[in-house]
Structure formats: C-alpha cells, structure tokens
ChimeraX commands (.cxc) that place a marker at each C-alpha (Angstrom):
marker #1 position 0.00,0.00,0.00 radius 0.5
marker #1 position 1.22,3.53,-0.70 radius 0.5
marker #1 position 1.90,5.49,2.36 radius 0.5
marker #1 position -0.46,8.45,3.72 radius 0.5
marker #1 position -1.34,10.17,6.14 radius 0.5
marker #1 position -4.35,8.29,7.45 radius 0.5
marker #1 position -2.27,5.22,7.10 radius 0.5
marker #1 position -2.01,4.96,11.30 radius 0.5
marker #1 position -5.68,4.52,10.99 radius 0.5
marker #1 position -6.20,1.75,9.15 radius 0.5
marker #1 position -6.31,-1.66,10.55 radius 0.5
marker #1 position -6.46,-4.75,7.80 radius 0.5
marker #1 position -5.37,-7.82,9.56 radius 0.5
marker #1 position -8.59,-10.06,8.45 radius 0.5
marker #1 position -8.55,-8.52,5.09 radius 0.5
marker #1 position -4.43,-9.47,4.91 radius 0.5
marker #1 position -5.15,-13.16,6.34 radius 0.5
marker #1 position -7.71,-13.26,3.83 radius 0.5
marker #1 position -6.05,-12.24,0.32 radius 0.5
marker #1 position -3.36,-15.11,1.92 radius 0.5
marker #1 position -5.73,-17.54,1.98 radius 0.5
marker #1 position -7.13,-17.08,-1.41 radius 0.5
marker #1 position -4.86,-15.33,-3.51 radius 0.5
marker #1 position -2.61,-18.03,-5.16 radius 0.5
marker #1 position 0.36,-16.13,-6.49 radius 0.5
marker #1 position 2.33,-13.29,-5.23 radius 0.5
marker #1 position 0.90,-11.29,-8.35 radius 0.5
marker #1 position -3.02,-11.99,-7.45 radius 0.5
marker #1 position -1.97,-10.79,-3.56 radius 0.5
marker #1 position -0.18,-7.56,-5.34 radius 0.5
marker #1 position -3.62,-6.96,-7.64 radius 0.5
marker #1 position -5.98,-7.39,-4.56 radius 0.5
marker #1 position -4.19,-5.12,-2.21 radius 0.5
marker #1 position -3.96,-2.26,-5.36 radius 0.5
marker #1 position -7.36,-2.81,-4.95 radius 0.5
marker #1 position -8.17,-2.47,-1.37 radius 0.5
marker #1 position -5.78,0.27,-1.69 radius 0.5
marker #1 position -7.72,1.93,-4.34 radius 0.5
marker #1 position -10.78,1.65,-3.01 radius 0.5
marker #1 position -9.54,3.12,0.66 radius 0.5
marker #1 position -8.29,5.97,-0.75 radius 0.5
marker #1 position -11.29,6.73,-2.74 radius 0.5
marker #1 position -13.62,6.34,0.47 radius 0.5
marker #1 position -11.27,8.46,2.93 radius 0.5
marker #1 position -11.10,10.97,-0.10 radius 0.5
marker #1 position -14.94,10.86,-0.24 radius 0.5
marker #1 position -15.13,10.88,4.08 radius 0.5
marker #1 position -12.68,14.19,4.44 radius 0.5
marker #1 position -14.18,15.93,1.28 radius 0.5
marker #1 position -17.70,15.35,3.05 radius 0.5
marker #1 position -16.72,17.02,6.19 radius 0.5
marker #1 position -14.36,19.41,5.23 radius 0.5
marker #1 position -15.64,22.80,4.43 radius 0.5
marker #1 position -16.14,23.19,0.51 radius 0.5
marker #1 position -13.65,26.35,0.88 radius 0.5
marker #1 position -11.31,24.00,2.02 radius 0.5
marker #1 position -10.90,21.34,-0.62 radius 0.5
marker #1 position -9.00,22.58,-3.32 radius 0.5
marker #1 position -6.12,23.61,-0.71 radius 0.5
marker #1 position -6.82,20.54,0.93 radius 0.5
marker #1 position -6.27,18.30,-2.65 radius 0.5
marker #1 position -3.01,20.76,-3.76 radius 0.5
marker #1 position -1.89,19.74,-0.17 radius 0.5
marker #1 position -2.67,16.27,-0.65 radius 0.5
marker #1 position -0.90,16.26,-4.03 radius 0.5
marker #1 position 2.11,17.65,-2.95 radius 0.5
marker #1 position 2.63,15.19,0.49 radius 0.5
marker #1 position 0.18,12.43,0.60 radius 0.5
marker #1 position 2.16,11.46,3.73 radius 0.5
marker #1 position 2.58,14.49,5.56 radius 0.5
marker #1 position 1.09,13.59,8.95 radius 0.5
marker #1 position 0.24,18.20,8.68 radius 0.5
marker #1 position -2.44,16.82,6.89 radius 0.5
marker #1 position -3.97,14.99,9.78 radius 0.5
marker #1 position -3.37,18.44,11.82 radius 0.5
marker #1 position -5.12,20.89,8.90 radius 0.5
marker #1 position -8.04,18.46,8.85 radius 0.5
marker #1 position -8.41,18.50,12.71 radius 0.5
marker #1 position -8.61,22.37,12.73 radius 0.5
marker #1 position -10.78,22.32,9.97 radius 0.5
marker #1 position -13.49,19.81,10.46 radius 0.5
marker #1 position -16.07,20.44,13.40 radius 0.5
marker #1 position -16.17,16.44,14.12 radius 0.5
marker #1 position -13.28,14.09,14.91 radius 0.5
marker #1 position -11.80,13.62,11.65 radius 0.5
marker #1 position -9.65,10.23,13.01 radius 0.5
marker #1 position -12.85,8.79,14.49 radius 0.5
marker #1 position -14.94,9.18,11.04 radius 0.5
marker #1 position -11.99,7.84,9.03 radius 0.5
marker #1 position -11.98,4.69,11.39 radius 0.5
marker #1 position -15.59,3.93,10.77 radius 0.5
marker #1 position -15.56,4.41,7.45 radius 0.5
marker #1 position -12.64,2.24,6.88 radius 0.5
marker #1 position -14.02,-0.15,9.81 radius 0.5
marker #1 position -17.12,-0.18,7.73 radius 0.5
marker #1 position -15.24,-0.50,4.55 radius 0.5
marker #1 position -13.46,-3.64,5.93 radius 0.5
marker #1 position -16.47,-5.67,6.89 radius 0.5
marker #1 position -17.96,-5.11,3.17 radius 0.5
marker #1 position -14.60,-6.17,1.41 radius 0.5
marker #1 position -14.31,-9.15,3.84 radius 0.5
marker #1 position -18.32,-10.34,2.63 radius 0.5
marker #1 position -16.77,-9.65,-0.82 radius 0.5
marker #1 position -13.63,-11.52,-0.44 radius 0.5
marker #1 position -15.67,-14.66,1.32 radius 0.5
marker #1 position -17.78,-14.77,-1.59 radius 0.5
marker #1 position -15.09,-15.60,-3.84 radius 0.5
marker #1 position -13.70,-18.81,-2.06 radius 0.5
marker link #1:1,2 radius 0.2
marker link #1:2,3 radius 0.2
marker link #1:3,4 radius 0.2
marker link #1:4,5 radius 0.2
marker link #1:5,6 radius 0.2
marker link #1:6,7 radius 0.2
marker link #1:7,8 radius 0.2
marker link #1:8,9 radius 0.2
marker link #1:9,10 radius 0.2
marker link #1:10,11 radius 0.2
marker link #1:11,12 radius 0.2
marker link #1:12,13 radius 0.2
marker link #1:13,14 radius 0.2
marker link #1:14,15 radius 0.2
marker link #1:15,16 radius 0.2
marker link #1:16,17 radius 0.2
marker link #1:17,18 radius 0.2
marker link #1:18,19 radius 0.2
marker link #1:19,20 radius 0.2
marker link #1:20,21 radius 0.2
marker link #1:21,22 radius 0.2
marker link #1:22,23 radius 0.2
marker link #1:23,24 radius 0.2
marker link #1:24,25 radius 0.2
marker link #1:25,26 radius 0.2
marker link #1:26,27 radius 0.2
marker link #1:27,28 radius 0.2
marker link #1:28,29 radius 0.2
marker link #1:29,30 radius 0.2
marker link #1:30,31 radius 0.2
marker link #1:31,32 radius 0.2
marker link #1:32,33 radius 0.2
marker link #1:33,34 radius 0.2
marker link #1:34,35 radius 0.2
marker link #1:35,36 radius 0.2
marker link #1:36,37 radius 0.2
marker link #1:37,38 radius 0.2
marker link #1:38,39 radius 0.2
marker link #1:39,40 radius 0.2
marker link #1:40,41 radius 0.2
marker link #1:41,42 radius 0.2
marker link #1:42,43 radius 0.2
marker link #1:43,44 radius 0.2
marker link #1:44,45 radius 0.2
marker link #1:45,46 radius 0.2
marker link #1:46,47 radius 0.2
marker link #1:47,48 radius 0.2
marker link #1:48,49 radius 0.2
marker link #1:49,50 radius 0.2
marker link #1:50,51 radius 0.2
marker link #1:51,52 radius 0.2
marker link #1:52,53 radius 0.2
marker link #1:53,54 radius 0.2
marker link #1:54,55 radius 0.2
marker link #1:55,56 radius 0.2
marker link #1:56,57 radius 0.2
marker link #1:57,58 radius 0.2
marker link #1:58,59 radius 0.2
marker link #1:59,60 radius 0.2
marker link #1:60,61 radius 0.2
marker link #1:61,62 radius 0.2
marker link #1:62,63 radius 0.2
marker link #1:63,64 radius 0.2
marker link #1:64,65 radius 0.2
marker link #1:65,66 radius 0.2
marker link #1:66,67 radius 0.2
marker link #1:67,68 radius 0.2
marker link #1:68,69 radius 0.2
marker link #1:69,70 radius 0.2
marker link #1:70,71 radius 0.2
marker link #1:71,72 radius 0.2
marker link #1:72,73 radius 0.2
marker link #1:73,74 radius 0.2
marker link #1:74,75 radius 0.2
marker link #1:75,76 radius 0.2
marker link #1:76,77 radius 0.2
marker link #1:77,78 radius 0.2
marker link #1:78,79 radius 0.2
marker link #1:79,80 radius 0.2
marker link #1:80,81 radius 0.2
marker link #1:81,82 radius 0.2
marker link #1:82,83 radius 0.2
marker link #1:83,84 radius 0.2
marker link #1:84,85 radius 0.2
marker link #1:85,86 radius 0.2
marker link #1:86,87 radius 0.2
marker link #1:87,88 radius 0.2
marker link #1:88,89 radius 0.2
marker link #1:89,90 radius 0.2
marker link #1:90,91 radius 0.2
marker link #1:91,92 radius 0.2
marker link #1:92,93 radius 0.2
marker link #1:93,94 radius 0.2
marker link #1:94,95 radius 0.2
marker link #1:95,96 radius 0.2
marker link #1:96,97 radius 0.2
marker link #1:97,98 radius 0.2
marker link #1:98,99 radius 0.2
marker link #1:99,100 radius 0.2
marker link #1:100,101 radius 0.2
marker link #1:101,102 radius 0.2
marker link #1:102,103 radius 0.2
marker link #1:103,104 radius 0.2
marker link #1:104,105 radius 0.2
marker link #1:105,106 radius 0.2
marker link #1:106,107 radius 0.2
marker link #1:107,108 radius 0.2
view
C-alpha cells in the first residue's frame, strides 16, 4: 500500500489473512491489495471531502498532491473539520473492511 497520512488509521489484519488464503500467487496478492488500496483511498477521499468545508478542498487536494504522507495533513483536517476527523476515518474504513471481507468470502 502507498503510504499516507491516514495510514495509522487503518487496521487490515482479516482482510491481509484473507487475500493469503485465497490469492494463489504473489501477483493476485499484489492486484488485490492495489485494490483495497484503491478503493480506501477513494472512500477516505470521499469521508474528508464530506466534512471538510467546501472552501477548504481545493487547498486541501493541492496539499494532498504535494505530500500524501505528511502527517500536517492529519493536523489541517483536525482544525478544519467540526467532528473528529480520526474517528470518522476509522468507521468508514471499519465499515469499509467488513464489506470487502463479505466480498472476499464470496469468492472462495
């Protein structure tokens, strides 16, 4: 997975254990976790853009563009969004887990 900075949020042991179990080549493991990693991104994207004032976004993407894993990030979001940013990214990726898990089952 690339690195960013929401990275220290994310938990993915089942969904690791899981690509193991079913992925039978190193290059099927590599395509599945480009595509939990593409689809994590895009939800985060989608859960920060939601909260985050629409004034905010473009400096918030040009940031984003420029570090994706500057942990200042984490810090502008906090002083930007009302809510706790951390907490929302957690259940959205906590959410986000349990689908691809149902998804990943129902390939065995």
């Amino acid at each position: 997975m690339s690195k960013v900075y929401y990275d220290h949020l994310i938990v993915l042991d089942d969904i690791e254990n899981k690509i193991k179990d079913i992925a039978e080549t190193r290059e099927e493991r590599e395509e599945l976790w480009q595509l939990v990693d593409d689809i994590i991104h895009r939800r985060v994207l989608a859960c920060v853009l939601d909260n985050l004032p629409k004034g905010n976004h473009e400096e918030f993407l040009g940031m984003f563009h420029e570090a994706p894993h500057s942990l200042s990030l984490m810090d502008y979001l906090k002083e930007r969004i009302k809510d706790n940013i951390e907490e929302l990214i957690k259940q959205e990726i906590g959410g986000l887990a349990t689908e691809l898990l149902e998804e990943l089952q129902a390939k065995e």
